[in-house]
C-alpha positions as CSV (number, residue, x, y, z in Angstrom):
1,X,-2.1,67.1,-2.9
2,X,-2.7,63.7,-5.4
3,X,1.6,64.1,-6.0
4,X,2.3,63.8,-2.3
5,X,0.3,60.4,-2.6
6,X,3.0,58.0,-4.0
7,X,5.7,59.3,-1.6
8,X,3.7,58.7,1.0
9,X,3.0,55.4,0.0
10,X,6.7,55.4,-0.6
11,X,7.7,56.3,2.9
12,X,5.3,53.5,4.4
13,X,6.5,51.2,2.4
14,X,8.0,49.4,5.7
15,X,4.3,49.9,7.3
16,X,2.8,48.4,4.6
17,X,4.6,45.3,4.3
18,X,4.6,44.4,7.6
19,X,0.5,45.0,7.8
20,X,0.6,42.8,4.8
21,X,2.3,40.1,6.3
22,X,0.5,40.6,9.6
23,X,-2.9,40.4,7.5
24,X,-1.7,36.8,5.8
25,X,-0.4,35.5,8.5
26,X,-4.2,36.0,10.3
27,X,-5.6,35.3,7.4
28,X,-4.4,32.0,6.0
29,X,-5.3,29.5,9.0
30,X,-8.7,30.6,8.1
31,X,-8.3,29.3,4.8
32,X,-6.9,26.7,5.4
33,X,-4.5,26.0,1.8
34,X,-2.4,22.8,3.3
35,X,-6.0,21.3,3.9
36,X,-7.1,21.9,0.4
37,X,-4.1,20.8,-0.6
38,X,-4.4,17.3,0.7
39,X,-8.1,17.1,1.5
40,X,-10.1,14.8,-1.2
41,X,-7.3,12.4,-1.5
42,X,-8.4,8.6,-1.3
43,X,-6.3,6.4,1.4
44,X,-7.4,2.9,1.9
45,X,-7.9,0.6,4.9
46,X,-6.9,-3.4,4.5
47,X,-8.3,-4.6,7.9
48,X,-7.3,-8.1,9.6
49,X,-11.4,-9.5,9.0
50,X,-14.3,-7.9,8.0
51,X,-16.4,-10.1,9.7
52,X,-15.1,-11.1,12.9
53,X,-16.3,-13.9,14.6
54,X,-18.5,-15.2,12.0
55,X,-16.1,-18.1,10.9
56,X,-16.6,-21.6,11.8
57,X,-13.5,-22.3,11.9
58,X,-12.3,-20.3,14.5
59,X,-14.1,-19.1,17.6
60,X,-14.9,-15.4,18.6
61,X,-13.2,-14.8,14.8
62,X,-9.5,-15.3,16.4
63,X,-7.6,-18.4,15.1
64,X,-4.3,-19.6,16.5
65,X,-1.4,-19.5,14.0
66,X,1.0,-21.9,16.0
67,X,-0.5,-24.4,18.6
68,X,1.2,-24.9,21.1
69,X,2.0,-29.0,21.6
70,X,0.4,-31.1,24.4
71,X,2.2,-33.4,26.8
72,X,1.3,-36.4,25.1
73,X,2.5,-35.1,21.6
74,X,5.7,-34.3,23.1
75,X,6.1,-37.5,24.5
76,X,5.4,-39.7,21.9
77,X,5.6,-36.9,18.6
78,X,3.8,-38.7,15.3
79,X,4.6,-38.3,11.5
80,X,1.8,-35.7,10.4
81,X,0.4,-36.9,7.1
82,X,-0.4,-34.2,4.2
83,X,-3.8,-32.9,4.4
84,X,-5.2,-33.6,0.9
85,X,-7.8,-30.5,1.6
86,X,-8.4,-28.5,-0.7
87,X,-7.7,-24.5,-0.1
88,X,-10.1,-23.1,0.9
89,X,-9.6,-19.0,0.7
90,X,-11.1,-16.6,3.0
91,X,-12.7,-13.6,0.8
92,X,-13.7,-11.6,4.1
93,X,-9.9,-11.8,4.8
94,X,-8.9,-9.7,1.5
95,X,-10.8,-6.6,1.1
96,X,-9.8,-3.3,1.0
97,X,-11.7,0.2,1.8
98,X,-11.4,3.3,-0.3
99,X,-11.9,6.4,2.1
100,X,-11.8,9.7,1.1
101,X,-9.7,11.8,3.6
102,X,-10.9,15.2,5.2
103,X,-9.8,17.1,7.7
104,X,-10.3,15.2,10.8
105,X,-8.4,12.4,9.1
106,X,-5.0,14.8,7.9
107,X,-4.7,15.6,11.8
108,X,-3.8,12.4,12.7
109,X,-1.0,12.1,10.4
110,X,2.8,12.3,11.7
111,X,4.5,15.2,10.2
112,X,1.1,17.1,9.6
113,X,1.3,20.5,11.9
114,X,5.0,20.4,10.1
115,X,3.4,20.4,6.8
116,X,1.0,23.1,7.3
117,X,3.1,25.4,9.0
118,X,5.5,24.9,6.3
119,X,3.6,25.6,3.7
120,X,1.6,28.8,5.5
121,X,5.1,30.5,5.9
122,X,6.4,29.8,2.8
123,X,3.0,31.6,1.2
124,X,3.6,34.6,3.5
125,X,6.8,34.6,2.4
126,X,6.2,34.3,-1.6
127,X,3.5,37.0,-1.0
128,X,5.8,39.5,0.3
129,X,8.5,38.8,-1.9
130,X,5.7,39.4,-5.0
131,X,4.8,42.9,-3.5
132,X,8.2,44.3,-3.1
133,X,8.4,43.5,-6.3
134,X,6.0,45.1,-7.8
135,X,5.5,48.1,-5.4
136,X,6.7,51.0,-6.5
137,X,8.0,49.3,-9.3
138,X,9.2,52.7,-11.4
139,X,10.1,54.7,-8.2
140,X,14.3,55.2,-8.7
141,X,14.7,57.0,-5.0
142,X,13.7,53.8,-3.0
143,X,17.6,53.5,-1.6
144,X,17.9,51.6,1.8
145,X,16.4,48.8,3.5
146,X,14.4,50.6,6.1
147,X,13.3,53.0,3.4
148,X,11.6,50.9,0.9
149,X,10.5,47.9,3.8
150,X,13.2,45.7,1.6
151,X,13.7,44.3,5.3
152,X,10.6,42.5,5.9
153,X,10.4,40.8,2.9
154,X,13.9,39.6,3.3
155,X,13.8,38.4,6.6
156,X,10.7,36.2,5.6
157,X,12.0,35.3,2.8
158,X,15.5,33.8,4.5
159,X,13.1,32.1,7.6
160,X,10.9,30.7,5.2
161,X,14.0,28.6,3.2
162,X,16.2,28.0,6.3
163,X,12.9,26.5,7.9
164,X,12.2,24.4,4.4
165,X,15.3,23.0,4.8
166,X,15.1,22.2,7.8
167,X,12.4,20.2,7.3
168,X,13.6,18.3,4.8
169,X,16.2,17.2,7.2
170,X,14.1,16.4,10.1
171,X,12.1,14.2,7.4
172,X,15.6,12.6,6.0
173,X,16.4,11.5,9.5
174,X,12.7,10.1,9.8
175,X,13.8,5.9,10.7
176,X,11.0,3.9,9.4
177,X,10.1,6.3,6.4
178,X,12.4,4.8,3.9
179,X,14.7,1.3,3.7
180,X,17.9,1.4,5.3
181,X,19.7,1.1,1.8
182,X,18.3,4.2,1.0
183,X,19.7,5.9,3.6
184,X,23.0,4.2,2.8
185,X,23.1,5.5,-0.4
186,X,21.5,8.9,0.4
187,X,24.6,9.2,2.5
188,X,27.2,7.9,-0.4
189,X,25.8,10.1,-2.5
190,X,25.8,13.0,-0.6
191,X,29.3,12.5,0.0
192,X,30.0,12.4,-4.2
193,X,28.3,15.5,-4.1
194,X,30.5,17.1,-1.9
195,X,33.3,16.1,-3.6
196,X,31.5,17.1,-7.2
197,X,30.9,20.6,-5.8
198,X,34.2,21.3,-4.8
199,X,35.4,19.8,-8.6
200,X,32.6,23.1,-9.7
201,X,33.9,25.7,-7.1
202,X,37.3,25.0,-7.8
203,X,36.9,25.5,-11.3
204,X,38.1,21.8,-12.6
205,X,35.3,22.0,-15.4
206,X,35.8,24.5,-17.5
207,X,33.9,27.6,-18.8
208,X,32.6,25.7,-22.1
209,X,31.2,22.8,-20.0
210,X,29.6,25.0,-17.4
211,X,29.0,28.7,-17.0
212,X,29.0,29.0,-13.2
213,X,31.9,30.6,-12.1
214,X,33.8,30.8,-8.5
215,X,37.0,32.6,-8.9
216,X,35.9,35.6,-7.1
217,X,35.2,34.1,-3.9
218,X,37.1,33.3,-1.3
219,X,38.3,29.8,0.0
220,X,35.2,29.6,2.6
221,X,32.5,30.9,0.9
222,X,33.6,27.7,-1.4
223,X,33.8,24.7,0.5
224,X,30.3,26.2,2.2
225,X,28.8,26.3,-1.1
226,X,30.4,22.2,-1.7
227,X,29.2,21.2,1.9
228,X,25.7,22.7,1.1
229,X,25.6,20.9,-2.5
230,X,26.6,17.9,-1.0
231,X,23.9,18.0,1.4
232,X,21.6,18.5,-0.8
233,X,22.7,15.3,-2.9
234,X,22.0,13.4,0.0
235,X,18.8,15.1,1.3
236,X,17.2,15.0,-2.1
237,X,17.9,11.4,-2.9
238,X,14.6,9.7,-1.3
239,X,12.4,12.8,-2.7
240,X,13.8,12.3,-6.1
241,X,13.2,8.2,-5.5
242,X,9.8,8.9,-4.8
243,X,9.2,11.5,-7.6
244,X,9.8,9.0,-10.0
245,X,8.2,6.1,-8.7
246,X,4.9,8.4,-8.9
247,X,6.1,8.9,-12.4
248,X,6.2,5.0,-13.2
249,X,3.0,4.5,-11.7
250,X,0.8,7.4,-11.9
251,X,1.4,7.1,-15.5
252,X,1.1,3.8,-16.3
253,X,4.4,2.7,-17.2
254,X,3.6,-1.0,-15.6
255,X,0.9,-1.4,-17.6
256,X,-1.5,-2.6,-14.8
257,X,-4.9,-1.3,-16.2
258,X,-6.4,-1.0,-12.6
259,X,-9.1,1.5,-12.9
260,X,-8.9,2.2,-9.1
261,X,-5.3,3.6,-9.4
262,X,-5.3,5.4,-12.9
263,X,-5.1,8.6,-13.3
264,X,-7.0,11.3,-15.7
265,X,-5.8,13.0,-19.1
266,X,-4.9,16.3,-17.5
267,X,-3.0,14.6,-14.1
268,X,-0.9,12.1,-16.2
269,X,0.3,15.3,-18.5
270,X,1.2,17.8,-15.3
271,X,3.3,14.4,-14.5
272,X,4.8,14.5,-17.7
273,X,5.5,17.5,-17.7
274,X,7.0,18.1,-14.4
275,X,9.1,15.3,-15.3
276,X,10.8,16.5,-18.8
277,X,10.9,20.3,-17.3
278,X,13.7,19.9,-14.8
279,X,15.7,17.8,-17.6
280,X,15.1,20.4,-20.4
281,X,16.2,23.4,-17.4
282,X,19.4,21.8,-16.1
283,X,21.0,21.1,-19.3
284,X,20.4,25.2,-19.8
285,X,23.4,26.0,-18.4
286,X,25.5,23.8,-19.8
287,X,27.5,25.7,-22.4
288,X,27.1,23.1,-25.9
289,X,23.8,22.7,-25.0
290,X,23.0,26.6,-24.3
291,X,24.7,27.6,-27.0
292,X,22.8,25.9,-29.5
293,X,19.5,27.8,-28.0
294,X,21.5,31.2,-28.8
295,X,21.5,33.1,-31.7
296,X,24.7,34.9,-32.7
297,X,26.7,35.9,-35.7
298,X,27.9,32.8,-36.8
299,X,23.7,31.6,-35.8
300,X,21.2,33.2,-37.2
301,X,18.6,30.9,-35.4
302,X,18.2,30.4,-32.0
303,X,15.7,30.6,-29.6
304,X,16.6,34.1,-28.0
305,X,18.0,36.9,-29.6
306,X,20.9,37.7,-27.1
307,X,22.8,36.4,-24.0
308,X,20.7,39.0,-21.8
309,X,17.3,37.4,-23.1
310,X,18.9,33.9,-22.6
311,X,19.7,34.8,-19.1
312,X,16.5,35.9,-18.0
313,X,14.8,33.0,-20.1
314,X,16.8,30.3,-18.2
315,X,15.9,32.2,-14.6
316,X,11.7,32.0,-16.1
317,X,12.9,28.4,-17.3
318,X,13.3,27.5,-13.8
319,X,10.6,28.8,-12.3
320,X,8.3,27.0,-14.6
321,X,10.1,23.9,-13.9
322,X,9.6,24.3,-9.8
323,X,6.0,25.5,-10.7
324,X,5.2,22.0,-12.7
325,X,6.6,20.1,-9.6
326,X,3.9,21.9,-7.8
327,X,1.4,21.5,-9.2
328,X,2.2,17.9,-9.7
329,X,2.9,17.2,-6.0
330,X,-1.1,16.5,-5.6
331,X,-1.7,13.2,-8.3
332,X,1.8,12.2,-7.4
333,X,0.6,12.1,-3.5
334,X,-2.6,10.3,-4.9
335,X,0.2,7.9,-6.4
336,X,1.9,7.2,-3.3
337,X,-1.4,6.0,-1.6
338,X,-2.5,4.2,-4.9
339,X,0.8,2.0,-4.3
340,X,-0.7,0.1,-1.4
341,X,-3.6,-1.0,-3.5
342,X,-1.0,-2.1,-6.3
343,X,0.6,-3.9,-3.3
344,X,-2.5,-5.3,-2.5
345,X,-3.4,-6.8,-5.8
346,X,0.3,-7.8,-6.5
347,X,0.0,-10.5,-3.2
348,X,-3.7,-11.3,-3.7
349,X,-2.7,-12.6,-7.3
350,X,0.8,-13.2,-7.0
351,X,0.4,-17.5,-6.0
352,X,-2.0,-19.9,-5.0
353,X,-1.9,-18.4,-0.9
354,X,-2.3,-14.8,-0.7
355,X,0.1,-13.0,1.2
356,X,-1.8,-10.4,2.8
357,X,0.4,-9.1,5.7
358,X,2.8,-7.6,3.9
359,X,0.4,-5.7,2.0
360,X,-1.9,-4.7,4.6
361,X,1.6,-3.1,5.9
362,X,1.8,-1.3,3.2
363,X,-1.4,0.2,3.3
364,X,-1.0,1.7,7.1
365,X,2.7,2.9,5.9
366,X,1.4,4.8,3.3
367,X,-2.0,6.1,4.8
368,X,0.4,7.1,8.2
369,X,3.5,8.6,6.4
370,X,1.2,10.5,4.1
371,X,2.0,13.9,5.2
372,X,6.1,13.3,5.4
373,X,5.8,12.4,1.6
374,X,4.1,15.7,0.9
375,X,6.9,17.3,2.2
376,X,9.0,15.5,0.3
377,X,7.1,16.2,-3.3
378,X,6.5,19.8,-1.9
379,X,9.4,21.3,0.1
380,X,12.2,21.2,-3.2
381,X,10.4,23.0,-5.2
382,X,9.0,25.4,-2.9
383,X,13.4,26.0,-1.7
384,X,14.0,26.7,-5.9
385,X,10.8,29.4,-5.8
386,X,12.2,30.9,-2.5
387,X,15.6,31.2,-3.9
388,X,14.7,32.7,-7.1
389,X,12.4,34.7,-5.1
390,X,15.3,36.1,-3.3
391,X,17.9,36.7,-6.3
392,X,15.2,39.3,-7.2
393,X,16.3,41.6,-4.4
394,X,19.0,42.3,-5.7
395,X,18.7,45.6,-7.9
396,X,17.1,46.9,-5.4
397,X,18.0,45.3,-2.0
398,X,22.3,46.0,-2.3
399,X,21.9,49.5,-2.6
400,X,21.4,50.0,0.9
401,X,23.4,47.5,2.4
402,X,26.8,47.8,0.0
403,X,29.7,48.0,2.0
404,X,28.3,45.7,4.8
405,X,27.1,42.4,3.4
406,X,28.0,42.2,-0.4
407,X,24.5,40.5,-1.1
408,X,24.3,42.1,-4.1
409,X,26.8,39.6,-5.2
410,X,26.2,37.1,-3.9
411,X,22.1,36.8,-4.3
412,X,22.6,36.4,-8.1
413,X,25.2,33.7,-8.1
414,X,24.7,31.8,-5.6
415,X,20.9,31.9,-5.1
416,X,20.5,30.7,-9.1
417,X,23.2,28.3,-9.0
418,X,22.0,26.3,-5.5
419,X,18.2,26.6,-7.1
420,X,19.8,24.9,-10.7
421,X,21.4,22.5,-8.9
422,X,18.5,21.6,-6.8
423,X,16.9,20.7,-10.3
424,X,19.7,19.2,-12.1
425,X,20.2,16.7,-9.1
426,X,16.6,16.2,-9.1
427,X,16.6,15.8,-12.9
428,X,19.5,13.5,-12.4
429,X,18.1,10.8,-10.2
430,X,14.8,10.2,-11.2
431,X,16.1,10.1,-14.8
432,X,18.1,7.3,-13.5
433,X,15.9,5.6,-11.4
434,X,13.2,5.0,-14.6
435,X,15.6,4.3,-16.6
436,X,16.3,1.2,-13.8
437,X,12.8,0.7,-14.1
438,X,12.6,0.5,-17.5
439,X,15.1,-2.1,-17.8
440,X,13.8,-4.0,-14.7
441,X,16.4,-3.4,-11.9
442,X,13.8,-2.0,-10.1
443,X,10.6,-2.7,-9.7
444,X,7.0,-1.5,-7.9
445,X,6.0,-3.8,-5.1
């Protein structure tokens, strides 16, 4: 009687995964995880007056900027002589609000039912992918998609990351979200890339410069994979630009000292760290650097005994670097909302006249597109998870669909490479945009 219990668990394994998916997909809007997520951030509100209408020198608070010229002027205009008045600044005219957000606040955000949908399918989807893997972990007979549910957890798997990246394209076509040079360059750039991928698919670097390898694909399957690399040059340009102006600022680099916008002990070294990860976890697969972290005959020290170990190393390497830029997506969305007050401060003290328009745009830009850059800081990493996620299946997914879809090639290759070179062109840009910092090509304003 107790033997018959793991093949019937066996047998339902279909059952069971789709009552498990069924149970987190009720379950989850009750917790509410995107609202945790965000909720507790501080935003800021730079309003026009705080006290209107209690000027004298305007009436009912409103005062006209250009007045428009009488009849008499305009007949017979005089030479205006320089007011030797003193300026006189308007305090009222320069405060800014700290408000901490809650949930009533995130709703009216643009891109917000995107972000919490996003981010509830993409835990239903993790979760699955988690069970199969560890359900009936020992059992050799599960053969077949149907047999061992293998199906369900695909399926949400594959909706999950072609609905991430959609989103990251919707928000890439967003107008007003970045500069138009941006978008210029996201563009130029993701033409390189395209051009760069098909330089890797081809093979024109060679084995000891990189270890992916092409040559058993056919011609369409490779200028799919260039197209989608080149694509994600250009889609991941602005994330990457904002990644490392958190960075710069969430650390410190500027030097500021503004108690309102630093950041504690433990925040500033998840930043760090989620900055040097994907640097140390791209250069992994390039061969000089790889080998060094390989121990062989001519080596007795290394970090890992054998190829195999390295292999599965690099695959945990990557994980840990996509699970870093989780966990730092929350400070470095604090960051993006602390920019406004650095704004602020930069135009109250930058001359003897404030210029507070620009920075009380600023502020509403950053408290309104608040959502779209948490997308942005969340939706990459959340694609390399899913994809690793998905090269898992393999052992045990291409048994039962060989000789229809060869997925049991193609999830290794393919799924690791697109999730490495997610990171390496991550790695890539914000690299290079502090180091254009650094020297003072860029700059925070």
């Amino acid at each position: 009687m107790f033997s018959t219990i793991p093949r019937i668990l066996y047998t339902n394994n279909l059952l069971l995964h789709t009552a498990f998916a069924i149970s987190l997909s009720l379950l989850l809007p009750l917790i509410k995880i995107p609202l945790l997520f965000l909720h507790g951030h501080h935003t800021y509100i730079h309003p026009d007056d705080v006290n209107p209408g209690g000027g004298a020198a305007s009436a009912g608070g409103v005062r006209a900027a250009i007045r428009r010229p009488s009849a008499a002027d305009s007949d017979n205009p005089k030479p205006r002589k320089k007011s030797k008045e003193k300026f006189e600044f308007d305090e009222s005219k320069a405060q800014i609000f700290r408000l901490k957000l809650s949930e009533g606040h995130l709703q009216s955000r643009i891109y917000f039912k995107e972000f919490y949908s996003f981010i509830n399918s993409s835990l239903i989807a993790l979760s699955s992918l988690l069970l199969h893997r560890f359900l009936q972990k020992d059992d050799e007979r599960s053969v077949g998609v149907l047999e061992n549910g293998a199906i369900i957890p695909l399926l949400l798997g594959l909706v999950s990351l072609f609905r991430t990246l959609f989103l990251i394209i919707k928000v890439g076509f967003e107008r007003s979200a970045s500069k138009k040079l941006e978008k210029q360059l996201s563009f130029v750039f993701g033409v390189l890339g395209f051009f760069l991928g098909l330089c890797v698919v081809v093979g024109v670097f060679p084995n000891w410069i990189l270890e992916f390898r092409f040559d058993s694909y056919d011609v369409l399957t490779r200028i799919c994979v260039a197209v989608f690399m080149g694509c994600i040059v250009g889609y991941l340009y602005i994330p990457s630009l904002r990644n490392a102006r958190a960075f710069w600022v969430g650390t410190d680099q500027i030097r500021c000292n503004l108690s309102i916008i630093s950041s504690g002990l433990l925040s500033k070294t998840v930043v760090y760290a989620a900055f040097v990860a994907p640097v140390f976890v791209s250069l992994l697969w390039i061969s000089p650097f790889s080998e060094l972290l390989v121990a062989g005959d001519d080596r007795k020290f290394g970090l890992v005994g054998s190829r195999l170990d390295f292999y599965a190393f690099r695959d945990r390497c990557l994980l840990v670097a996509a699970l870093l830029q989780l966990l730092a997506a929350r400070p470095n969305v604090q960051t993006f909302l602390n920019e406004a007050v650095l704004c602020w401060y930069q135009r109250l003290h930058g001359g003897r006249v404030p210029e507070l328009d620009y920075s009380r745009a600023k502020v509403f830009l950053h408290n309104h597109y608040l959502c779209l850059v948490a997308v942005q800081f969340v939706a990459p990493p959340v694609v390399v998870v899913l994809l690793l996620a998905l090269s898992q299946l393999e052992d045990r997914f291409g048994e039962g669909v060989r000789g229809v879809f060869p997925y049991s090639v193609l999830a290794r290759d393919v799924t690791v490479f697109v999730s490495w070179w997610i990171v390496f062109v991550s790695a890539v840009f914000s690299s290079a945009t502090v180091g254009f910092y650094r020297r003072g090509s860029m700059y925070v304003s």
